[in-house]
Structure formats: C-alpha cells, structure tokens
C-alpha positions as MATLAB code, in Angstrom:
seq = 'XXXXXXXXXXXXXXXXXXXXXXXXXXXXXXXXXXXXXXXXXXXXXXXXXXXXXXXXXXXXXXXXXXXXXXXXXXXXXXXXXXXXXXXXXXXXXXXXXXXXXXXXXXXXXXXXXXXXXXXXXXXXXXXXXXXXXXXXXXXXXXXXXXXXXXXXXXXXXXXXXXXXXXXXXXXXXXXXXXXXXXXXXXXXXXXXXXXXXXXXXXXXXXXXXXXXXXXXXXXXXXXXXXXX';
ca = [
     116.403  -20.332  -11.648;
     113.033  -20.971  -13.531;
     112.229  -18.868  -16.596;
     108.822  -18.506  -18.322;
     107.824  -16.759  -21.917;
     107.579  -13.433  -20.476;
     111.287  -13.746  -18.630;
     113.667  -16.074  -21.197;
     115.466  -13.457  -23.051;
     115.338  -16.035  -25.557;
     111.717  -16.078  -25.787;
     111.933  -12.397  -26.224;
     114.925  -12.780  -29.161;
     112.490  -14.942  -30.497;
     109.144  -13.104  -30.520;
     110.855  -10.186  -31.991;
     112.145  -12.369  -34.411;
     108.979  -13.819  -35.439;
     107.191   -9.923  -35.242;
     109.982   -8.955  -37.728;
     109.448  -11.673  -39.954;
     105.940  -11.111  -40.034;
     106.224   -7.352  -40.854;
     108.405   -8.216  -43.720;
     105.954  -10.481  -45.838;
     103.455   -7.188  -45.624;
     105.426   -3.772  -44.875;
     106.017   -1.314  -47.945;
     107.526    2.394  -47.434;
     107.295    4.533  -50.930;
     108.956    7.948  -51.029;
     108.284   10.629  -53.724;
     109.161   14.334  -53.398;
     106.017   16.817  -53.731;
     106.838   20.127  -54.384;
     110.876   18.979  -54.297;
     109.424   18.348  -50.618;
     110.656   14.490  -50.009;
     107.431   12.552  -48.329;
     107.904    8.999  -47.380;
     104.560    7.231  -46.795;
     104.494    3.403  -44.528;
     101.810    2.002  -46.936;
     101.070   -0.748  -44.848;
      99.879    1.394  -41.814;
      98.493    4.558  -44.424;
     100.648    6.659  -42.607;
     103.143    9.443  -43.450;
     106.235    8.558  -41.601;
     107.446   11.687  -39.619;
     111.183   12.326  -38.714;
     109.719   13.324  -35.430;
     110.828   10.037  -33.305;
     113.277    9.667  -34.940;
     115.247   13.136  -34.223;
     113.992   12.192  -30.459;
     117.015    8.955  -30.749;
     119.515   11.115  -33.168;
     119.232   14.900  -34.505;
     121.365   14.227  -38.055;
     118.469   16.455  -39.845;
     115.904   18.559  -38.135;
     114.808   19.677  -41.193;
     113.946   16.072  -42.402;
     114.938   13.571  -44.662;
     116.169   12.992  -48.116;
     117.626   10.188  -50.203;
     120.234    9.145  -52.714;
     123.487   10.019  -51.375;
     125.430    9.894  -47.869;
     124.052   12.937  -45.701;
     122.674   14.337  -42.643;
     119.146   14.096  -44.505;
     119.126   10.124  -45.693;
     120.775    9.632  -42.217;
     117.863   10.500  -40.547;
     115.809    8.797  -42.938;
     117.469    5.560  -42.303;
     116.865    6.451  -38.617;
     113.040    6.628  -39.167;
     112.905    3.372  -41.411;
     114.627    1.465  -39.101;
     112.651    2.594  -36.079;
     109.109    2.552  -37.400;
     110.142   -1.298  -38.799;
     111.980   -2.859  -36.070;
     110.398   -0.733  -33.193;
     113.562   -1.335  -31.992;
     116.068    1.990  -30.768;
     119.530   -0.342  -30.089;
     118.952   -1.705  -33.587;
     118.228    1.380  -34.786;
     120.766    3.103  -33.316;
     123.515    0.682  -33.845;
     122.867    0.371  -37.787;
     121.201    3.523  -39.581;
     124.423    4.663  -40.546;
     125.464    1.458  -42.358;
     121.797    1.230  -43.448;
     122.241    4.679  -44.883;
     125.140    3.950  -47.054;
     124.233    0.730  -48.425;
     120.465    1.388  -48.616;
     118.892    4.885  -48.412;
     122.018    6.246  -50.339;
     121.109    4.438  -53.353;
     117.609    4.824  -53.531;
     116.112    6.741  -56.808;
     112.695    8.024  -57.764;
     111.662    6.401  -60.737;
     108.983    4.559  -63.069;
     105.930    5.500  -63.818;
     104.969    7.061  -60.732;
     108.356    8.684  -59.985;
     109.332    7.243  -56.624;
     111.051    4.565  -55.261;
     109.331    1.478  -52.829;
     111.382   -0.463  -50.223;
     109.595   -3.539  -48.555;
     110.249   -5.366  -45.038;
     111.890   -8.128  -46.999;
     114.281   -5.301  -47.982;
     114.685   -3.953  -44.739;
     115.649   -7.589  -43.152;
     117.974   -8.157  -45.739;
     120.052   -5.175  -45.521;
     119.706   -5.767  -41.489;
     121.707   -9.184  -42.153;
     124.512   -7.191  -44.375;
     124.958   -4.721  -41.185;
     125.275   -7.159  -38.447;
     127.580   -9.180  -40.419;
     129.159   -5.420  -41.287;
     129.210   -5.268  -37.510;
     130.713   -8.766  -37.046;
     133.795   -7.744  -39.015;
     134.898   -4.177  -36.709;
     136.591   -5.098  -33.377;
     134.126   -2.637  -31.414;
     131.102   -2.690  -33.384;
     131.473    1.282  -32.323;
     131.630    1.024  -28.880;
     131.789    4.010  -25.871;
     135.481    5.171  -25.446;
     136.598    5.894  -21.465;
     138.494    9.165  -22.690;
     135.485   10.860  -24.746;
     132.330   12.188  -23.848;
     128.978   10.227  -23.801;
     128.030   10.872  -27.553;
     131.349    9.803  -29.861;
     132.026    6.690  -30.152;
     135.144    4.274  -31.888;
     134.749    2.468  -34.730;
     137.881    0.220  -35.808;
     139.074   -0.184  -39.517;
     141.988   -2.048  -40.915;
     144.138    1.192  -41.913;
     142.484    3.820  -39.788;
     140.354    4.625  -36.540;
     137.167    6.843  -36.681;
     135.383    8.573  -33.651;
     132.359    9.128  -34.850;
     129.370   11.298  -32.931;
     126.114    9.355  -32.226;
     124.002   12.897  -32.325;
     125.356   14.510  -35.648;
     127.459   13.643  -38.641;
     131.011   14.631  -37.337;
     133.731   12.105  -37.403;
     137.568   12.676  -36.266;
     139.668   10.198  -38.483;
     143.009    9.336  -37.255;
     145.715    8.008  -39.940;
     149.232    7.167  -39.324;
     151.115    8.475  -42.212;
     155.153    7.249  -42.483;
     156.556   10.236  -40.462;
     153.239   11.659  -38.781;
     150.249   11.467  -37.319;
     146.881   13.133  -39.258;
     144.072   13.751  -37.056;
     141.225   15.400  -39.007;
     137.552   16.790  -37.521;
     135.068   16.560  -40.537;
     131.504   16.928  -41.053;
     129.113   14.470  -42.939;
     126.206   17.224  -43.314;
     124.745   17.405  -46.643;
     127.905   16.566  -48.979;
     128.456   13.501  -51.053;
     131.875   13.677  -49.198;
     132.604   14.745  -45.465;
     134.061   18.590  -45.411;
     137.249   18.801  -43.116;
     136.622   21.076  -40.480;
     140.188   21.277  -38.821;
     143.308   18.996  -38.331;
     146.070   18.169  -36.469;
     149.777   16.250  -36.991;
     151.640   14.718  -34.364;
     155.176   12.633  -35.000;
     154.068    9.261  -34.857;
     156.125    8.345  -31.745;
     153.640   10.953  -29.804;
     150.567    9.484  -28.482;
     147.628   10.981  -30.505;
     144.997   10.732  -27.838;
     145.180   14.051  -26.635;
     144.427   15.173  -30.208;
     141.686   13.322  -30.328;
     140.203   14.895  -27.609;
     141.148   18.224  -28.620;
     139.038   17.896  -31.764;
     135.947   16.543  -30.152;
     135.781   18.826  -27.638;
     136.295   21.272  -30.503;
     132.886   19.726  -32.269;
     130.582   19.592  -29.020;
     132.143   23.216  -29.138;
     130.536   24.130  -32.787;
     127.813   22.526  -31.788;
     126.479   21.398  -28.016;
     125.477   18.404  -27.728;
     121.531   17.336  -27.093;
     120.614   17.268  -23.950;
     119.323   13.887  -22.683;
     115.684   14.306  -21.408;
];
C-alpha cells in the first residue's frame, strides 16, 4: 500500500519530532507565587498557563497547581507543562507523574526575581529520562482486565502499584515473609502518600480480590469523572 506525508505514521513521528525540537530552542515557562497565589506564565506565547485543559485530561488539583514537592498540586502542574509543550495528551498522560517527581518536585523560587524558569530544552530532556523510566517497567502502566477504566498497573522489582489515572490514589501490594499487605493511600498534598486503609492476606491466598476491594473502595470516596 502507498503512503504519502500526510499518511506515514513515520512522517507524523517525525514532524512532531521536528515541532518539538523547534519549541525547545525558544519555549520558557517562569513560575512565581503572587499573593502566595502560584502563577506560571509560557513566556514564549505571553500567556498565563491555566490548569483548565489540563484538569479536562486528569483532575489531581482543581484548585490549581503548585511546586516543590510530590502532590496533587505539582501533579497537575506537570500535567499543564507537558500539554501546553508537547500538545500531545498520550505523552502527557503517560509521563506527568514521572515528570512531577523528577522535575516539578524540585523546582524552587529563587534569585533575584524570586521564581524559578524551565525551558523546552528542559522539558525534552526530562522527556528522554521518562521514556527510558518507561523502558525499564514491564507495563509502562498499562489497563488491567480486572479493574475499572481509570487504575492502572505499574510493575516494580519488589512491589506492584495500581495507581488511578484521575486522582492521586495508589493501592500498593507487598509480599511480606508470612503475608500479604495490600494498602489504599492517597498522594494529595503530602510529601508522603497517607494510608487510607489496608488489608493482609497469607501469601498462599491470591491477593486479587483485595485489590479490587480497595479500588472499588477509592472510586467509593471519591466517583470517578465522568468521560464527556
């Protein structure tokens, strides 16, 4: 079958790539907090960049964003970044998490003016550190069969997280030496999730049902968004 520029997927890889590349030789976000407000400003387009899109891909923060530690509020701030740079929601939605801890999590207000800048060039590099991030997990965070539409599993060498793709809840499940420790915790606005409730199994019992006890128990606490 015959392809042209506007059908090769790898024409499209490539424009994107080449659209990317270009925004990161000009693109400059600077955040400062007015009032304690944080504002985070796209200097290249003069534009205050609203959490407004992004809470229309995931709702971490409605009441906006923030910086310098792991929370609901720099979550959604990596969501924005990532969106207004890459214009891109699977990218987005695949790595503003990682992008969260290793980037926004560490940014500080400082200098002479008090904030903090982060160019394109910054954005593309941490974009490389995720997808090799990504490269490393068995799923990459992939759908699971047995749980609803918005949780997803994310391998790691000594433990498996479910994670929700709408807020900051997470079930970890350890094996201990006798046991099984299935824990429901909440992200939010801590340096460090809060446990919201837990269960233990023997370790010869399947844990899968307590799993899906737990998530059920989170879309519970709080329903999940409704997809428009």
């Amino acid at each position: 079958m015959e392809t042209n520029s506007t059908t090769d997927p790898r024409t499209v890889v490539q424009d994107a790539s080449e659209r990317w590349q270009a925004s990161a030789d000009c693109v400059e976000y600077v955040g400062m907090r007015v009032d304690r407000t944080p504002v985070v400003l796209n200097l290249t387009a003069h534009e205050r960049l609203s959490p407004n899109r992004s809470l229309g891909l995931v709702r971490h923060s409605p009441a906006g964003f923030d910086w310098g530690y792991t929370g609901s509020g720099p979550a959604q701030l990596a969501c924005a970044l990532l969106l207004d740079y890459t214009d891109d929601e699977t990218v987005t939605q695949q790595h503003h998490i990682q992008f969260r801890d290793d980037v926004v999590s560490q940014l500080v207000c400082d200098g002479p003016a008090d904030c903090w800048h982060l160019t394109g060039k910054d954005i593309e590099a941490a974009l490389a550190e995720c997808e090799e991030y990504r490269a490393l997990t068995s799923d990459g965070g992939t759908p699971s069969s047995s749980l609803p539409a918005n949780w997803s599993a994310v391998s790691r060498t000594d433990r498996t997280v479910f994670q929700r793709r709408d807020i900051d809840h997470y079930v970890v499940l350890a094996e201990g030496s006798e046991e099984w420790l299935i824990i429901l915790c909440a992200q939010g606005d801590r340096a460090y999730p809060a446990p919201l409730d837990h269960r233990t199994l023997p370790v010869e019992n399947d844990p899968a049902s307590a799993v899906q006890a737990l998530v059920a128990e989170s879309n519970d606490l709080v329903e999940p968004e409704e997809e428009i």
